[in-house]
N, C-alpha and C positions, 0 to 999 in steps of 0.2 A: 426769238420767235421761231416760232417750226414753219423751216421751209417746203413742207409740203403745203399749207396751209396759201402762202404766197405764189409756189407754184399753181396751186392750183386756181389763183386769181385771175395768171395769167393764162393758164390754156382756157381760162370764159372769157379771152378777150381785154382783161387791164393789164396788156403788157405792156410796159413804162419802162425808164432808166430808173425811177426810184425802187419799183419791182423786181427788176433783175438785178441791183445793186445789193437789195433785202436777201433776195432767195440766194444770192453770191456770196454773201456775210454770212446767214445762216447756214450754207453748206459748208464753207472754207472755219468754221467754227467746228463744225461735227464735225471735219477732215474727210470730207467727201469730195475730193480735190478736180479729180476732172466736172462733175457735176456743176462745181463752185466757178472754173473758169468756163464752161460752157456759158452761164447767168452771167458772168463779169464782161468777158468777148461779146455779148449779144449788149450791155450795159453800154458798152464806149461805143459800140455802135448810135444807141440812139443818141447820147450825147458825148461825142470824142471831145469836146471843151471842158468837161467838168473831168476833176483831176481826182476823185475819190475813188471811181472804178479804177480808174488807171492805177494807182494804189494798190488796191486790196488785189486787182490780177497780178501785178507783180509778186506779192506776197502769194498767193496763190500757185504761178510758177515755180516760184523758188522753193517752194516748201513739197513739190512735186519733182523738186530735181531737174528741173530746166530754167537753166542760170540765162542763159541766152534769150530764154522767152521774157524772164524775170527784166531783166537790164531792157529788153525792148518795150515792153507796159511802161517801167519806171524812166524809161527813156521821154516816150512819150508824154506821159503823166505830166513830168517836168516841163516839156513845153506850153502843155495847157496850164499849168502852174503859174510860169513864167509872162502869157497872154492874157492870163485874168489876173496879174500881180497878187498872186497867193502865195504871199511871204514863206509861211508854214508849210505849205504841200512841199515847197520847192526846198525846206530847209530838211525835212522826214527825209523827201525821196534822195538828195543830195546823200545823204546820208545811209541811206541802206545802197546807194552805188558806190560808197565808200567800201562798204563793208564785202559787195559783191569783189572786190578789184581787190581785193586784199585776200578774199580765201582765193583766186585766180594764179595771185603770187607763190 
């Protein structure tokens, strides 16, 4: 979807986690990377429980060149993972902090 289209949902007022999640996806797609975590950061704001922003900002960091930001989304992510027993999130994230700890090495 074209994120200007979802941004511009939300400056009328339907800003949501599903909203900032969307226009977070659709920027970190185009590689509009600070834009994309700007939407994802404002996304685990309105719901820090759900483990999908947490996700995609991870991937967002990293792909921005901040390992550190990266590992702390997916750090998190994982916990919300972990509290809503979300097998899958916890096995993805698990896993791209494999991969962080090993280019580290």
């Amino acid at each position: 979807m074209d994120p200007k289209v979802i941004e511009k949902l939300i400056d009328q007022g339907r800003d949501s986690y599903e909203a900032r999640l969307a226009a977070g996806q659709a920027r970190l797609k185009a590689g509009d990377l600070d834009r994309a975590i700007d939407h994802l950061q404002k996304a685990t704001a309105h719901k820090p429980e759900q483990t999908m922003a947490w996700q995609e900002l991870g991937k967002a960091r990293n792909e921005s060149g901040d390992a550190d930001g990266a590992r702390a989304a997916w750090e998190r992510g994982l916990k919300a993972a972990g509290a809503n027993g979300d097998k899958q999130a916890e096995k993805v994230i698990t896993v791209w902090l494999r991969r962080l700890d090993r280019r580290d090495d």
